[in-house]
C-alpha positions as CSV (number, residue, x, y, z in Angstrom):
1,X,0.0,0.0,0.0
2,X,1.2,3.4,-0.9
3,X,2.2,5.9,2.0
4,X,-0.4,8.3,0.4
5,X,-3.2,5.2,0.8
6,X,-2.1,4.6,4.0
7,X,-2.7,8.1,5.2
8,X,-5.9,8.2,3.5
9,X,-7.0,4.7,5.3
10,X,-5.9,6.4,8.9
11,X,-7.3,9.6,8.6
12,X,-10.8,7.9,7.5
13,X,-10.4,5.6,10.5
14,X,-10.0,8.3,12.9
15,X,-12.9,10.8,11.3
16,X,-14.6,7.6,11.6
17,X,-13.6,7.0,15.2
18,X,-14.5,11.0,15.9
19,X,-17.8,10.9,14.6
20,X,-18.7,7.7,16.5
21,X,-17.7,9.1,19.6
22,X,-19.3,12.5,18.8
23,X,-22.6,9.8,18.0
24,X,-22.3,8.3,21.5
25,X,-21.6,11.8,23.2
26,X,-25.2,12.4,21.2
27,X,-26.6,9.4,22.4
28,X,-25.9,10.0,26.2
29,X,-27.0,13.5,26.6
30,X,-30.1,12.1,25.6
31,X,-30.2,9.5,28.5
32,X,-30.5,13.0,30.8
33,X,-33.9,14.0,32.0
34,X,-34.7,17.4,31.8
35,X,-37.9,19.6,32.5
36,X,-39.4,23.1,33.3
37,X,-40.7,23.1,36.9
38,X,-43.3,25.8,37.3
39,X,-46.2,26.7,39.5
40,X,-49.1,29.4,40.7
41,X,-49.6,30.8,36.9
42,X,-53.1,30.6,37.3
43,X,-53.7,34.2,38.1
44,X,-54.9,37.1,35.5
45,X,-56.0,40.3,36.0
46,X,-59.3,39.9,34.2
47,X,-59.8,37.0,37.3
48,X,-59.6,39.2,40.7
49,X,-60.6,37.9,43.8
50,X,-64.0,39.7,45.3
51,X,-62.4,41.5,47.9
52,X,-60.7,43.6,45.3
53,X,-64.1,43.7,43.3
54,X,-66.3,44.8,46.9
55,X,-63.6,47.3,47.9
56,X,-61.8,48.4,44.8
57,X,-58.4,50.4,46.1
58,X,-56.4,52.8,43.9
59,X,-52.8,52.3,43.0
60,X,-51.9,54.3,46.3
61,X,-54.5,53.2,48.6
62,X,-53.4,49.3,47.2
63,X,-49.8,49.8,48.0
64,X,-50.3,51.0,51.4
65,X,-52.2,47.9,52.4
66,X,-49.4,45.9,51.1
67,X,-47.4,47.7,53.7
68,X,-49.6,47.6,56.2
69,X,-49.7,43.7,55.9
70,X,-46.4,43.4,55.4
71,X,-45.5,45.5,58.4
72,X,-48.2,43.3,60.6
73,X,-46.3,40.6,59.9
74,X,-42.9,41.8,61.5
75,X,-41.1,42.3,58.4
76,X,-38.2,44.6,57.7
77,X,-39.6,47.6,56.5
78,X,-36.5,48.4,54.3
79,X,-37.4,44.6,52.4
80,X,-40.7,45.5,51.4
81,X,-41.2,45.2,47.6
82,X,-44.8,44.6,45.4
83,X,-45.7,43.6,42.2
84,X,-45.5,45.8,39.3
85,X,-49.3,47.8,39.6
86,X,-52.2,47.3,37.1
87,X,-54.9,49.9,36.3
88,X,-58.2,48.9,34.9
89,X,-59.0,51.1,31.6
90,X,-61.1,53.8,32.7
91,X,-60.8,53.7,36.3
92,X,-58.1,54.2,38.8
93,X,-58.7,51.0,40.4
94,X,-55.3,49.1,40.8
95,X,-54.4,45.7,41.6
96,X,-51.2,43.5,41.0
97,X,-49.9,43.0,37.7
98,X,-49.9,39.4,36.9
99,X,-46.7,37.2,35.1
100,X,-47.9,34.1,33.5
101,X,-47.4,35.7,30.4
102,X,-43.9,37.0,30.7
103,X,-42.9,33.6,32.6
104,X,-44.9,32.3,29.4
105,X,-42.4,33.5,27.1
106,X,-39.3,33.3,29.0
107,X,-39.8,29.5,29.2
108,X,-40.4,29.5,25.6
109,X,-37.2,31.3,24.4
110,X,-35.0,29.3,26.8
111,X,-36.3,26.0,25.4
112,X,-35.1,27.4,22.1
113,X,-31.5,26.9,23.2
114,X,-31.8,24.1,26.1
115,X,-33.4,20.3,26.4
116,X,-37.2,20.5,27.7
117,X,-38.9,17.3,27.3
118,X,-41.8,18.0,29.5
119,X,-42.7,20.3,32.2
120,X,-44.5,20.0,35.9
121,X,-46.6,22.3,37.2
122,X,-46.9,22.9,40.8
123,X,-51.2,23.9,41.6
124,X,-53.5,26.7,41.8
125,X,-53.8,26.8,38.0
126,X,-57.0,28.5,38.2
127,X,-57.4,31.7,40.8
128,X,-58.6,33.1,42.6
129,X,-61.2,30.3,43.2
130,X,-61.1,27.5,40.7
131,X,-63.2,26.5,38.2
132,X,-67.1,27.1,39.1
133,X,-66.6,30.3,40.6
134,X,-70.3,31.2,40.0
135,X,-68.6,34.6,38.9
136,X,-70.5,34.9,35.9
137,X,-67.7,33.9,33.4
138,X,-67.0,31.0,31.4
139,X,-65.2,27.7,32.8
140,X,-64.0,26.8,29.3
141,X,-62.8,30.3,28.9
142,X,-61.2,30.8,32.1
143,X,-59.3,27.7,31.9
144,X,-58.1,28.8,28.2
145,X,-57.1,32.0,30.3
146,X,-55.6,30.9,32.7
147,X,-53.9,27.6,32.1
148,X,-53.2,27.3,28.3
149,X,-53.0,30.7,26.6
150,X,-49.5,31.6,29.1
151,X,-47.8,28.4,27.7
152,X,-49.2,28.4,24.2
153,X,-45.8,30.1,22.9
154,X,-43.8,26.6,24.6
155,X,-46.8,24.7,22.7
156,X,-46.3,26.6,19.5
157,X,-42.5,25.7,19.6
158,X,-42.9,22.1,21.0
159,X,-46.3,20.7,19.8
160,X,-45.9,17.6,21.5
161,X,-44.6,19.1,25.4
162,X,-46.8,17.6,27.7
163,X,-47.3,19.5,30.9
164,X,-48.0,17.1,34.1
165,X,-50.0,19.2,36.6
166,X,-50.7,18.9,40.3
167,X,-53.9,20.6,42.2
168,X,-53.3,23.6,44.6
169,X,-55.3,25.1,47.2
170,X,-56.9,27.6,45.1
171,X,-58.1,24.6,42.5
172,X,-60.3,23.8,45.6
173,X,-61.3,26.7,46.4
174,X,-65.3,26.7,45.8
175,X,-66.0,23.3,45.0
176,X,-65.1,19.4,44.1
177,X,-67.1,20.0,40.7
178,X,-64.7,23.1,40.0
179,X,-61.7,20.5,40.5
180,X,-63.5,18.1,38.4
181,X,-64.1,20.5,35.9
182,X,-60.5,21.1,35.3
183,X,-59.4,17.5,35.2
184,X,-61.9,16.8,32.9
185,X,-60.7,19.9,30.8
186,X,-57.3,18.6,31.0
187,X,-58.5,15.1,29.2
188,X,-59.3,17.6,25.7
189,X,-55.9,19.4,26.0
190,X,-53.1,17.5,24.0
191,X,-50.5,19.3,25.8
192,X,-51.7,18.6,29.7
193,X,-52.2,15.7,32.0
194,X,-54.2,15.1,35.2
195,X,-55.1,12.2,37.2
196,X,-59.4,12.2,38.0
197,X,-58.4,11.6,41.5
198,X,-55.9,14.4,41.2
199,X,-52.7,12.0,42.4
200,X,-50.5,9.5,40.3
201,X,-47.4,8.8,39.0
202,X,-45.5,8.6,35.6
203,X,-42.3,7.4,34.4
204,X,-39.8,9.1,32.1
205,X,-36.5,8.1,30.3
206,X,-35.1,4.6,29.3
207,X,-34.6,1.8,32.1
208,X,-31.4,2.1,34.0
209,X,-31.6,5.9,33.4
210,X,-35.3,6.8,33.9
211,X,-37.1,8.5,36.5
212,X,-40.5,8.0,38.4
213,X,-42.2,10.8,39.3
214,X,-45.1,11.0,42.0
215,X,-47.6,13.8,41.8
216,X,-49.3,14.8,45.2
217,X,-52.6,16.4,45.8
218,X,-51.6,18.2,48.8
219,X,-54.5,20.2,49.7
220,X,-56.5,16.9,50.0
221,X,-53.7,15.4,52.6
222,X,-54.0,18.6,54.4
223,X,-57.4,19.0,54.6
224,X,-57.9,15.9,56.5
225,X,-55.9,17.1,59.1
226,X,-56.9,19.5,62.4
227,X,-54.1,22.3,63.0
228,X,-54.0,25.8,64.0
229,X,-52.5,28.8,62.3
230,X,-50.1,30.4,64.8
231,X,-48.5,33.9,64.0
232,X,-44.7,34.5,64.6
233,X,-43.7,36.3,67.3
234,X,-42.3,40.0,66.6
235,X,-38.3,38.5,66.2
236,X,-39.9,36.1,63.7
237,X,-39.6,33.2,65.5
238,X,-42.7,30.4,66.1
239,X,-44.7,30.9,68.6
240,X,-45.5,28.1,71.1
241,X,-49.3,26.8,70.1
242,X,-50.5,26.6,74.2
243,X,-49.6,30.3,74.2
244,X,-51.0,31.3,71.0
245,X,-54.5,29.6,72.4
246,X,-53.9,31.5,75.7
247,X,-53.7,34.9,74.0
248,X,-56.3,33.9,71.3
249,X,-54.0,35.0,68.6
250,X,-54.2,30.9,67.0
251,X,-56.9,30.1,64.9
252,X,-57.7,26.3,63.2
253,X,-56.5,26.6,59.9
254,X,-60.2,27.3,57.9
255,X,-61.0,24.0,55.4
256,X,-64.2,24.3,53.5
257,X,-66.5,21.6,53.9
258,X,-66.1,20.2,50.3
259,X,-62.7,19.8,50.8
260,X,-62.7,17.3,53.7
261,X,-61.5,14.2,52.6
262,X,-64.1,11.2,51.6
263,X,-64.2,7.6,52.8
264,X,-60.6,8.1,53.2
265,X,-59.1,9.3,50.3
266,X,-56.1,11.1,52.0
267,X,-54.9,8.0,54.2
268,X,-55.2,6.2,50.8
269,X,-53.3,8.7,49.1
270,X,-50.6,8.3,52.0
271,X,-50.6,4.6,51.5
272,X,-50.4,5.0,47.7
273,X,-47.1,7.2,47.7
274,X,-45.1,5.1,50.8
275,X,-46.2,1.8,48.7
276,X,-44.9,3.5,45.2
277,X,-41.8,5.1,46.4
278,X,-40.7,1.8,48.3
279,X,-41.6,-0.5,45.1
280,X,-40.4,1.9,42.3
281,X,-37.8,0.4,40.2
282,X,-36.4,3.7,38.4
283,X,-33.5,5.3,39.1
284,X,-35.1,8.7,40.0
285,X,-38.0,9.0,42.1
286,X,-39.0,12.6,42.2
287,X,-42.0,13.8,44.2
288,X,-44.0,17.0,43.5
289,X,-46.9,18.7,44.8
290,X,-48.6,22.3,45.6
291,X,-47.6,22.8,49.3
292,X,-44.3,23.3,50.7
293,X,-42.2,21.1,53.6
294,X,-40.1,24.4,54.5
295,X,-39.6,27.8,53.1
296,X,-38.9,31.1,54.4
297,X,-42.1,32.8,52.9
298,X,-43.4,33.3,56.4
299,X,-46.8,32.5,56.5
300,X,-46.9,29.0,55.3
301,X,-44.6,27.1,58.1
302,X,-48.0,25.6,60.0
303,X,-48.6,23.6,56.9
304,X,-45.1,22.8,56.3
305,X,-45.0,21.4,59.9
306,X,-48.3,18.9,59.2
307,X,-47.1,17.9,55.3
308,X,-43.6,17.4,57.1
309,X,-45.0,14.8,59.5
310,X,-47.1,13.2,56.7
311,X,-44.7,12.5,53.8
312,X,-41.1,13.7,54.7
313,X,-40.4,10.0,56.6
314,X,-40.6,8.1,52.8
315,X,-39.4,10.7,50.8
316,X,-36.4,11.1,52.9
317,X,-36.0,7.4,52.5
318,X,-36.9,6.7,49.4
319,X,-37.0,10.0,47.3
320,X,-34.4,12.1,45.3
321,X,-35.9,15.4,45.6
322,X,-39.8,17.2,46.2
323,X,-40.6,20.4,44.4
324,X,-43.6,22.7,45.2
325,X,-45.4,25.7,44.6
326,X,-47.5,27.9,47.3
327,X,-44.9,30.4,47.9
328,X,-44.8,33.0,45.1
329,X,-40.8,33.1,45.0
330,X,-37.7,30.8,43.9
331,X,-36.2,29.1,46.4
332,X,-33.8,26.0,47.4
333,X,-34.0,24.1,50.7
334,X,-32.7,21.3,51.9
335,X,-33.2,18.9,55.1
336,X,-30.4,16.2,56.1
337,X,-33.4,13.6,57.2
338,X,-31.5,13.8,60.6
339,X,-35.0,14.3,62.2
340,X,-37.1,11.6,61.0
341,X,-34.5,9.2,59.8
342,X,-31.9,9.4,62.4
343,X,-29.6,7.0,61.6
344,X,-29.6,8.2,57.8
345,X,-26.2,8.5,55.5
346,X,-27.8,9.3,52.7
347,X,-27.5,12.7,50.9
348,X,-29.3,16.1,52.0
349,X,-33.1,15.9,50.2
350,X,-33.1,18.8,47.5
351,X,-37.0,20.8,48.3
352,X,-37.0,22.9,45.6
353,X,-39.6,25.9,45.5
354,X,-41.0,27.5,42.2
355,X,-43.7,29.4,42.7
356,X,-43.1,32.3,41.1
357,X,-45.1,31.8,36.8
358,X,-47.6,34.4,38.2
359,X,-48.0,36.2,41.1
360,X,-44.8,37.4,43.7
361,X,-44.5,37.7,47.1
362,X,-41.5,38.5,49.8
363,X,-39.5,36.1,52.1
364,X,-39.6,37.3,55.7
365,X,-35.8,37.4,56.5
366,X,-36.0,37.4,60.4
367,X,-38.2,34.3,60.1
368,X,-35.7,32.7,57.9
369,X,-32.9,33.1,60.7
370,X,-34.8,32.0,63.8
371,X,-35.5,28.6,61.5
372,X,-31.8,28.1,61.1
373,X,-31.2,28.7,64.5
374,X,-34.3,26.2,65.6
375,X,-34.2,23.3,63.2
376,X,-30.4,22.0,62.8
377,X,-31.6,19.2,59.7
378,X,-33.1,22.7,57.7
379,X,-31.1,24.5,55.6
380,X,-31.7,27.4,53.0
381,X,-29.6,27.5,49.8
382,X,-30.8,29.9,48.1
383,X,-34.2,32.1,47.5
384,X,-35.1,35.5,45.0
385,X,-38.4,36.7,46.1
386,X,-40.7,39.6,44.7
387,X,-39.8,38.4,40.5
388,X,-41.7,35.9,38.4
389,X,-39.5,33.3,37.3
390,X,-39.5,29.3,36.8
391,X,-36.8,26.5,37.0
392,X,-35.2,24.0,34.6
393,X,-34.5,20.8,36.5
394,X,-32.1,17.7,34.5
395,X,-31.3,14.4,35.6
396,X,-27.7,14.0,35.0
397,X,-27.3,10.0,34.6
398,X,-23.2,11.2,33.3
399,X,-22.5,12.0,36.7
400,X,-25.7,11.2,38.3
401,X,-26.6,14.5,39.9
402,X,-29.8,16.3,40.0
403,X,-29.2,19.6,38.4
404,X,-31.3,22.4,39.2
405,X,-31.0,26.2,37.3
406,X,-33.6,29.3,38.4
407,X,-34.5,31.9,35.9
408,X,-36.2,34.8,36.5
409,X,-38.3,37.2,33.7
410,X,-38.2,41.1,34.5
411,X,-41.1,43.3,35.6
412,X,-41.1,45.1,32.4
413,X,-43.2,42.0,30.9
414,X,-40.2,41.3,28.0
415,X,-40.2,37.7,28.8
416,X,-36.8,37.5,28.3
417,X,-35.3,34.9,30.6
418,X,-32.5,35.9,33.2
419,X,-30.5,33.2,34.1
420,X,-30.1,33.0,38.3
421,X,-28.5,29.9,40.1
422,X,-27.9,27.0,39.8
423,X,-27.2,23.6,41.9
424,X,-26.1,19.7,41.8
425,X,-27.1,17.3,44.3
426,X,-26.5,13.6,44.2
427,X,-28.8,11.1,43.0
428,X,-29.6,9.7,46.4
429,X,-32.3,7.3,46.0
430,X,-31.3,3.2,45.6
């Protein structure tokens, strides 16, 4: 063979050798999971609640009951932020501007550029009140609104995303026909899924990298429990439930009467989850739902303390990460399972918060420190309150780490979206 040959033959070989391994590079970036993680989008300003429609406020007279709220709670005065402020044509009635357009869009142009095979969303779809508001508007409508038309520019790009969603609190809000109207609405939309019974589970990926994902209805394990609201104290810290019934200032947490649980479907759901996490054979095992286990919003911690006792047992067990909604921010928690699981070695459980496709709220910064000081398995990573934003989640089965990136969208309604930060945990199920 001629030298020339030769050099032809090798240089084949190794373009040859190059593109295979450029083919298998291909080949295992598609063995990661990856998925938007978004939640609270439901709300529209064509949609207010009937306080605002009984007592309209102007812009002024709005921002100063903000403050006063804000300063009732024993918050920092010099921390207090709102939404950007929305006049209705004709009037000078204000309320808050919402972002489940701008988040919209934002998600939209980022998938241009990054994986998105599906996306979760995190409850209250529809607010203020759910479907069957008796508000005089249309449910077919109002779900179009409120759930589809914010995402139709990801749909657009990605016909066949499908969107997994979970039921919040304000899905409940007037009635179990309201909740059944949207699943059933969700069974004519191509791009979303719900359970009937508003819990269930789905599987993503190929085995040996794939992922299990269990979605919670968390306002129906709630709801079948008694507990008491209890406001913080002035430093932010909890304050003791026998002298919050002393004073008067607790008060049982206020559950309508369609939302009590029937013939036991929240111990069944309970049984459901500890049964599927134990016997799941995916890698991944992933659990979301609408409330939160911890967060630093302020106002949510009673329910954190019941869910906490209900679930955090087998997902610290069994589970590689939970992600919620309920708090209208970003944020990234973590709890070492030293609590319930005390003689665990596994890694920190990831409780990742994105709440933030609509409406926007502040984190109460006192409150955040008295709950490091009081809880040593709690931890806060990270948190951006008072922005609309979202997060991209992947499953890295390279280096098997759960990845986690928060974006947020500015006020200005661009939809452009701002990259924030981002985290790796390891894949700590068996």
């Amino acid at each position: 063979m001629k030298k020339s040959q030769l050099t032809s033959l090798i240089t084949a070989t190794l373009l040859t050798l190059g593109c295979s391994s450029v083919a298998l590079h291909a080949q295992d970036t598609q063995q990661n999971i990856a998925f938007l993680a978004f939640g609270d989008g439901g709300y529209h300003v064509d949609y207010p609640k009937q306080k605002h429609i009984d007592k309209p406020k102007t812009k002024e007279e709005f921002i100063a009951a903000e403050k006063a709220d804000w300063l009732a709670e024993h918050r920092p005065i010099e921390e207090f932020g709102h939404a950007p402020i929305y006049i209705y044509p004709g009037t000078n009635i204000a309320t808050e501007q919402g972002g489940a357009l701008p988040v919209g869009k934002a998600m939209a142009e980022f998938c241009q550029t990054a994986q998105c095979q599906f996306g979760i969303q995190l409850g209250d779809n529809i607010y203020p009140d759910g479907a069957d508001a008796k508000d005089g508007k249309d449910d077919q409508h109002r779900m179009n609104d409120l759930i589809k038309a914010p995402l139709q520019p990801l749909f657009d790009q990605q016909p066949d995303l499908i969107v997994y969603s979970a039921l919040g609190n304000h899905d409940w809000k007037t009635s179990r026909k309201g909740v059944a109207l949207q699943t059933e609405w969700m069974k004519t939309q191509p791009n979303f899924y719900m359970a009937e019974r508003g819990y269930y589970s789905y599987k993503k990926g190929s085995p040996g990298n794939d992922v299990e994902f269990f979605v919670l209805d968390t306002n129906m394990l709630l709801s079948g429990q008694h507990f008491y609201e209890v406001p913080l104290l002035p430093d932010g810290s909890e304050q003791g439930l026998a002298s919050a019934l002393a004073s008067g200032a607790a008060s049982v947490e206020d559950i309508e009467k369609h939302e009590a649980p029937v013939n036991g479907e929240d111990h069944k759901q309970l049984a459901w989850l500890a049964k599927g996490l134990k016997n799941s054979k995916a890698k991944w095992k992933i659990v979301y739902g609408h409330h939160i286990l911890w967060s630093i919003g302020g106002t949510k911690y009673d329910e954190g303390h019941v869910l906490r006792r209900l679930i955090l047992p087998e997902l610290c067990q069994y589970a590689d990460a939970y992600i919620a909604g309920h708090e209208h921010d970003l944020e990234l928690l973590t709890d070492d399972c030293s609590r319930v699981l005390p003689d665990n070695n596994k890694p920190k459980l990831p409780l990742i918060i994105s709440g933030a496709a609509s409406k926007m709220r502040g984190t109460h910064t006192p409150f955040a420190e008295q709950q490091e000081k009081r809880y040593p398995e709690y931890d806060l990573v990270w948190s951006k309150s008072f922005t609309w934003g979202f997060a991209h989640i992947e499953l890295d089965n390279q280096v098997d780490e759960l990845k986690v990136q928060f974006y947020s969208t500015p006020t200005d309604g661009s939809g452009k979206p701002v990259k924030e930060q981002g985290f790796s945990f390891e894949h700590r199920s068996d």
